[in-house]
C-alpha positions in Angstrom: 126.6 154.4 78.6 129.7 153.2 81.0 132.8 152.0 79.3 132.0 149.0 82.0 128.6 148.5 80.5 129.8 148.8 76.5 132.8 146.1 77.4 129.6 144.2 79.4 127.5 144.0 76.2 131.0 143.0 74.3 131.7 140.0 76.6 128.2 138.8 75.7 126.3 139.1 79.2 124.6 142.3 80.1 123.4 142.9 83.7 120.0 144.1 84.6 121.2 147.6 84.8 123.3 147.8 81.8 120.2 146.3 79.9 117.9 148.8 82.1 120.2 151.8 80.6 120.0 150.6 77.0 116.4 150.7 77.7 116.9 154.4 78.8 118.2 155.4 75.7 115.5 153.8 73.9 113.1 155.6 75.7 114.8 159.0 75.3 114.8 157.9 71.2 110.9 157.2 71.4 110.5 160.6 73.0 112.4 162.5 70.4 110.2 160.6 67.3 106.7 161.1 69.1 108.1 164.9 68.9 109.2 164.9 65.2 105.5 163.5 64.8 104.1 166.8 66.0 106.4 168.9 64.2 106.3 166.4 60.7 102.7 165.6 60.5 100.1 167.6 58.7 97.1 165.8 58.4 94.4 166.5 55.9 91.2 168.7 56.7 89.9 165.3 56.3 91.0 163.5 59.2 89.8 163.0 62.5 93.4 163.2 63.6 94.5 166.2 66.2 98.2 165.7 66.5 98.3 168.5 68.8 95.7 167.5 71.3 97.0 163.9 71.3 100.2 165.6 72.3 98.9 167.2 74.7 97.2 164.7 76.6 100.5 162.9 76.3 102.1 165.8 78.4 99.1 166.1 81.2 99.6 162.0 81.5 103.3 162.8 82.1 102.9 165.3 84.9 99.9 162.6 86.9 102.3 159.5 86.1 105.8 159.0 83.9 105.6 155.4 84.4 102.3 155.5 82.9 103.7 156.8 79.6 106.8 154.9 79.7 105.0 151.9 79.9 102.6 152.7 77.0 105.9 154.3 74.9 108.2 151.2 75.2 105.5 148.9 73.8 107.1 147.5 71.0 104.4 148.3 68.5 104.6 152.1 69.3 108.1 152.0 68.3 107.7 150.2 65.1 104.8 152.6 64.2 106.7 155.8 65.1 109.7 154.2 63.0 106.8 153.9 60.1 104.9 156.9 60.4 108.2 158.7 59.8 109.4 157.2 57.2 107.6 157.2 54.2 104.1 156.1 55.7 100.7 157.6 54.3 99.9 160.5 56.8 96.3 160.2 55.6 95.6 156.9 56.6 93.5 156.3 59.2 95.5 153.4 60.9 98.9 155.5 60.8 97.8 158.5 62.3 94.8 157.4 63.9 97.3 155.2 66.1 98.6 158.5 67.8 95.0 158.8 69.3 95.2 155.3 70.3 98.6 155.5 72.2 97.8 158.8 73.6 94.2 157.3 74.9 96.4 154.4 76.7 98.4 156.7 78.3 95.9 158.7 79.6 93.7 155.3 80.7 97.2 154.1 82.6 97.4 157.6 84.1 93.5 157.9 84.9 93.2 161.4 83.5 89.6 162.2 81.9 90.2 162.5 78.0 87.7 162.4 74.6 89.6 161.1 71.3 88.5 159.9 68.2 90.1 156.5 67.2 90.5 154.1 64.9 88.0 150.6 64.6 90.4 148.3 63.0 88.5 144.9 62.3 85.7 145.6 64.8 88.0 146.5 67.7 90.0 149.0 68.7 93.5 148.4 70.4 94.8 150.0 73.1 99.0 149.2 72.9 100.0 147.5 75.3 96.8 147.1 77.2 94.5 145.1 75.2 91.4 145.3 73.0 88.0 146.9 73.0 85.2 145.1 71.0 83.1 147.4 69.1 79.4 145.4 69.0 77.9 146.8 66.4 75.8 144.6 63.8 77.6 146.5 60.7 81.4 148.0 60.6 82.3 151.3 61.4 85.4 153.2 61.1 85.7 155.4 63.9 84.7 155.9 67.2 84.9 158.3 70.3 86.8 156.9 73.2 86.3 158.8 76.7 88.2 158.0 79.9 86.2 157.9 82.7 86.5 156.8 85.8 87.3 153.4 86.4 87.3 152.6 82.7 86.5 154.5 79.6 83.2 154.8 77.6 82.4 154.8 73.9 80.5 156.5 71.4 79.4 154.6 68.3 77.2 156.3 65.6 75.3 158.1 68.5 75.6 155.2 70.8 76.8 154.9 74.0 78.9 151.7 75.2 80.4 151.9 78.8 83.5 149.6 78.5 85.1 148.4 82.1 88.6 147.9 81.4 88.8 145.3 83.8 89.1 141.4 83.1 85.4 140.8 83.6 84.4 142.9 80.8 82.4 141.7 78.0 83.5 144.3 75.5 87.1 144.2 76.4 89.8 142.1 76.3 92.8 142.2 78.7 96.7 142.0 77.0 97.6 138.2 77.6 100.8 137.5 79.5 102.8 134.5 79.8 104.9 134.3 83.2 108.0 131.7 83.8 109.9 132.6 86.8 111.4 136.3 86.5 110.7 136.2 82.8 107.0 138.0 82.5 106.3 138.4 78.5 103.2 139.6 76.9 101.5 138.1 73.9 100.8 140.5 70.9 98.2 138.9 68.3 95.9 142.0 67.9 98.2 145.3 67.4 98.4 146.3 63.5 102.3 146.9 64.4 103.6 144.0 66.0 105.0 142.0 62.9 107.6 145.0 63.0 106.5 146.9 59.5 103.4 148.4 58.1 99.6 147.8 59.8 98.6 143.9 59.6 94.8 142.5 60.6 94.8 141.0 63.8 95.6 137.7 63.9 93.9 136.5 67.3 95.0 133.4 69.1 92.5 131.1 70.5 92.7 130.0 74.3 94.0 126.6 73.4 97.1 128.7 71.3 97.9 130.9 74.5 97.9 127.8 76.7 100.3 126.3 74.1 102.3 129.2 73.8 102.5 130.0 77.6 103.8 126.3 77.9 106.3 126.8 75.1 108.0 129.6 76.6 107.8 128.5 79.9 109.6 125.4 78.9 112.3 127.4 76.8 112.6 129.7 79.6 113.4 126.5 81.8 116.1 125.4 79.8 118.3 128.6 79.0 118.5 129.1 83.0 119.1 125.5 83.9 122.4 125.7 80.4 123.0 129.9 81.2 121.3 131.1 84.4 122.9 134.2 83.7 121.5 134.4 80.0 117.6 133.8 81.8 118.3 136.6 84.1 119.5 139.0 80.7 116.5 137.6 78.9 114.2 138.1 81.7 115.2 142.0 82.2 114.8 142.6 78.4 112.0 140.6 76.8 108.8 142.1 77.4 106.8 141.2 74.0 106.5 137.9 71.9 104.8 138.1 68.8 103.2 134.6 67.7 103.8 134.2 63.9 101.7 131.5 61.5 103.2 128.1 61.8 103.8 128.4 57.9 105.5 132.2 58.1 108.9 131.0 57.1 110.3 132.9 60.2 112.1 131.0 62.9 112.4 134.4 65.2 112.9 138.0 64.2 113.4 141.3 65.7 113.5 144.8 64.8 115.8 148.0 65.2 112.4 149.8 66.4 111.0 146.7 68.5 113.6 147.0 71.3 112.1 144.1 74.0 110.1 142.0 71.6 110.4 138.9 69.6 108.6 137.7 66.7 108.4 133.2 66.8 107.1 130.4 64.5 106.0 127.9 66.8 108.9 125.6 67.7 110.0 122.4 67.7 111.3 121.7 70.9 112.3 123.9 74.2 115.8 124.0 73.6 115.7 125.2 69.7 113.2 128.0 71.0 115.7 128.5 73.9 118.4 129.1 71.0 115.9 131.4 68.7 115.0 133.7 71.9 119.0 134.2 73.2 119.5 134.9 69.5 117.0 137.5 68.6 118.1 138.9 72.5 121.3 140.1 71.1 119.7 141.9 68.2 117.5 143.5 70.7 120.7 144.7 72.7 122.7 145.7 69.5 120.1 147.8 67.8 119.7 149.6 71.2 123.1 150.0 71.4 123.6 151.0 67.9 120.9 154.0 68.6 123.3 155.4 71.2 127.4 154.3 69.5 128.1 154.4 66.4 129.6 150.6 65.6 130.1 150.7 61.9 130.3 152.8 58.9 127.7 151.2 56.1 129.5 152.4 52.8 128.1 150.0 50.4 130.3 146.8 50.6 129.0 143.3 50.9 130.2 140.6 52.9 129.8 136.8 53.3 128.1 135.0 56.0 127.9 131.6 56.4 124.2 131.6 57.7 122.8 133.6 54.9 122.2 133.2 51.0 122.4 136.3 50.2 125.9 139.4 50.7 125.2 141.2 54.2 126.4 145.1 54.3 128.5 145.8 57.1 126.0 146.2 60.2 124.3 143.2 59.2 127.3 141.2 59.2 127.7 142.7 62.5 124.5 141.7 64.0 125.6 138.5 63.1 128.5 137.5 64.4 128.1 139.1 68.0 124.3 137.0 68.0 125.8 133.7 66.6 128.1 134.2 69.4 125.9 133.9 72.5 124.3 130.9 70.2 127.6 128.8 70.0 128.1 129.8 74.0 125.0 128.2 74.7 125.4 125.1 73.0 129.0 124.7 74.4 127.2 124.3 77.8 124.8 122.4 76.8 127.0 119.9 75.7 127.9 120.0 79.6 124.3 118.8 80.5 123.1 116.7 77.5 122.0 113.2 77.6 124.5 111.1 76.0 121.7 110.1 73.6 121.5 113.5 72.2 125.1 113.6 72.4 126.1 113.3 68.8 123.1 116.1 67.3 124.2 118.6 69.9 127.9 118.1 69.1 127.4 118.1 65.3 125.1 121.5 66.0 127.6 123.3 68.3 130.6 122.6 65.7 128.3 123.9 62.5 127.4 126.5 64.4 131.5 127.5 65.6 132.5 127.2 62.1 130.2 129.5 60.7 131.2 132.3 63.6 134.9 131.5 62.6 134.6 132.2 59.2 132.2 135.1 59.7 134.7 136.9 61.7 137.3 136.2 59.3 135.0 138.0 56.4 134.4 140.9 59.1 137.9 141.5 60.5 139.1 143.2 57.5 136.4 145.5 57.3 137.5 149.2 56.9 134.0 150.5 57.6 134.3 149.3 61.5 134.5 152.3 63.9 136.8 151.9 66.9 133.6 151.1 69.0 133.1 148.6 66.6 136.2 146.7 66.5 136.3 146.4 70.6 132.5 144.6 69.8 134.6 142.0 67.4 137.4 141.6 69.4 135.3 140.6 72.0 133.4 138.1 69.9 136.8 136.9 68.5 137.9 136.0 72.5 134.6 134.6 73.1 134.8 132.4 69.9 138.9 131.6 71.3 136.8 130.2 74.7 134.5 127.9 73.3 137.1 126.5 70.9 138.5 124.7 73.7 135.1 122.9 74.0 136.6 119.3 72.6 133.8 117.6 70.4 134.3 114.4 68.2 136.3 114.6 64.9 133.2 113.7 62.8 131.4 116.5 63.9 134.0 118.7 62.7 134.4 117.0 59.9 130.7 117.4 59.0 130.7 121.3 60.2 133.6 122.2 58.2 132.1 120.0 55.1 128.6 122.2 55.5 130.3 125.3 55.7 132.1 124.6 52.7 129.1 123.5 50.5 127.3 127.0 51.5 130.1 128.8 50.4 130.6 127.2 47.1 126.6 127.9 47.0 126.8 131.6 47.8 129.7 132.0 45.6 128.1 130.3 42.4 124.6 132.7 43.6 126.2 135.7 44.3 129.7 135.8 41.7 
C-alpha cells in the first residue's frame, strides 16, 4: 500500500483504487488460509471430505478463469469460514469441511470446468457461496449428496437418484443469490449461507419475497441519502460493500462487521433511511480498518483497557481504535447533514451530531496516551484528531451541547461504577 493511499484511509475517504488495493490484500490473505487448509486439515477416514481434490479443482478453475475464483473467494462467508475452520473448528464436521467442496464446486460452476464432489445438504439445500441455493426434493433428509458440473449447469445425485439442476433463474430446484441494486451500489442479500452471521455455521434463515422487496427499498433509500449528505462516501461505499446480511428484527444488533467479512454488513432492520445511512458508513470503516490492519500493523494489543464513551464495557487497544476512526466518518456525516436538514428535524440532528462529537472527543483523549500505538497507528489518530478539529467548527445550539456533554458524563459515571 501507497503512503498516498494509507494517509487516504487516514483522512477518512478512500478512493475506488485505494479501496480496490485493500481488497487485493485481502484476497492475497484468503489465498494464503485456503493453503494452510490443505496443509492443516486431516480429515477422518470417515469423511467424504478430499482436501486435496477440492484443491485441486480450485487450481484447474484458476488456469480457465481467476476472476471466477476471485469472485467465489471474496464472498464474505468464505472468509469467515476459513477464519473458523482454522481456528479451533471441528475438522470432522460435515459443515466445516464439507464447505471446502462447496466453494471449490462454485468455483468450478463460475469457471465451467466439468467436476464430481460430494457436498454437504444443510437444511434440505445445498449452498453454493456466493451463487445461490440448490433445493434437494427429497421426501426425507439426507446428508450428502454428489454435485457434478456439467454443461450449462450441474447435475445431482441423491441416494441413487439423479436431479439435473439448471443453474439459471428459471429453475425449479434452484435459487439464484438475490441482489439489491441503487445506483453504483450493487449489494447481494445473504439469508441462506451457514457463515454469513460472521462465526460458526447458523440454519438458513430465508427471507420471504415481501422481506427482499422491503429490504431492497431500505437500502436503496439509505443509499439515496449518504450520496445526496456525502456523495463521496456513496461512491466509497459503493466500491466496497458487496454483502448485507439481514439480521431478526429482535437480534439486538444495529450493524456489525467482521475482521474476516471484508465487504459485508450484518443489519437489524431500521428505523429510518438516514439512521441506516449512519449504521452502513459506520460498519464501512471497520471493513476498511480490518483490511488495512491485515496488511500494517496499527497497534500493539498488550493487555490494557480503555474507555469508550459508546460502550459499557473496557475496549483493548485495537478496539478502541476501530472506534474512534468509525465514529469519525459518523460525526462527518451528521455535520453535513445538519447542512441539508429540515428545520423541523433541526433540533434531533443537532442534539445527535453533538452526542456523537463528544463521545469522539473524549475517546481520543482515552486513546492518545496509549503506549501500545505503532507509528502507523498514531498517523491513523492524528488524522482522526484533525478531522474531529474540522467538524468542531460546525456551530450547533448551546442546549445541544449542554445535553451531549451531560450524556457523556452520566455514561462515564456508569462505566466507572460497572467497571472500578
Amino acid at each position: 500500500m501507497s503512503s498516498e493511499m494509507f494517509a487516504q484511509v487516514c483522512d477518512g475517504t478512500a478512493s475506488e483504487s485505494t479501496i480496490a488495493r485493500l481488497a487485493e490484500g485481502e484476497l492475497s490473505r484468503r489465498l494464503l488460509q485456503l493453503r494452510a487448509v490443505l496443509d492443516a486439515v486431516r480429515p477422518s477416514s470417515e469423511s467424504f471430505v478430499d482436501v486435496e481434490s477440492a484443491w485441486g479443482l480450485i487450481e484447474r478453475a484458476e488456469e480457465r478463469s481467476s476472476a471466477a475464483v476471485r469472485e467465489i473467494l471474496m464472498a464474505p462467508e468464505v472468509g469467515v469460514w476459513l477464519r473458523h475452520v482454522l481456528h479451533g473448528s471441528n475438522w470432522d464436521a460435515p459443515v466445516d469441511l464439507g464447505y471446502l467442496h462447496l466453494v471449490a464446486g462454485s468455483v468450478a460452476m463460475r469457471a465451467g470446468i466439468p467436476f464430481t464432489l460430494a457436498v454437504p445438504v444443510l437444511d434440505g439445500r445445498i449452498v453454493l457461496p456466493a451463487l445461490g441455493w440448490i433445493r434437494v426434493s427429497l421426501s426425507f433428509p439426507v446428508a450428502v449428496a454428489e454435485l457434478r458440473g456439467v454443461p450449462g449447469g450441474a447435475e445431482l445425485r441423491v441416494l441413487g437418484r439423479r436431479l439435473d439442476v439448471s443453474i439459471t433463474p428459471a429453475s425449479p430446484l434452484f435459487t439464484p443469490a438475490q441482489w439489491c441494486v441503487a445506483g453504483p451500489l450493487s449489494v447481494r442479500l445473504s439469508d441462506h449461507d451457514p457463515y454469513r452471521e460472521f462465526e460458526g455455521p447458523n440454519p438458513a434463515r430465508p427471507l420471504g419475497a415481501e422481506e427482499q422487496v422491503e429490504w431492497a427499498k431500505v437500502i436503496e433509500s439509505a443509499w439515496e441519502e449518504l450520496n445526496a449528505v456525502q456523495p463521496e462516501r456513496g461512491v466509497e461505499l459503493a466500491a466496497c460493500l458487496t454483502t448485507v446480511v439481514p439480521m431478526e428484527p429482535d437480534a439486538g444488533t444495529v450493524g456489525a462487521s467482521s475482521r474476516g467479512a471484508f465487504g459485508a454488513v450484518a443489519l437489524s432492520p431500521p428505523r429510518s433511511a438516514d439512521l441506516l445511512a449512519e449504521v452502513l458508513l459506520h460498519e464501512l470503516q471497520h471493513n476498511k480498518l480490518n483490511a488495512l490492519m491485515n496488511l500494517v500493523d496499527l497497534a500493539v494489543d498488550d493487555g490494557s483497557l480503555f474507555y469508550a464513551p459508546w460502550r459499557p464495557d473496557p475496549r483493548p487497544l485495537p478496539g478502541l481504535l476501530h472506534g474512534v476512526y468509525a465514529f469519525a466518518a459518523v460525526v462527518e456525516f451528521w455535520a453535513a447533514y445538519l447542512l441539508k436538514v429540515p428545520e423541523a428535524a433541526r433540533v434531533e440532528a443537532e442534539t445527535r451530531f453533538a452526542h456523537l462529537r463528544e463521545q469522539l472527543r473524549r475517546g481520543l483523549s482515552s486513546i492518545e496516551s496509549a503506549s501500545g500505538l505503532t507509528a502507523f497507528g498514531r498517523r491513523l489518530v492524528a488524522g482522526v484528531d484533525r478531522r474531529l478539529t474540522a467538524c468542531d467548527a460546525v456551530v450547533v445550539s448551546s442546549d445541544a451541547v449542554a445535553r451531549a456533554v451531560d450524556l457523556v458524563d452520566r455514561h462515564h459515571r456508569t462505566w466507572r461504577s460497572r467497571n472500578g
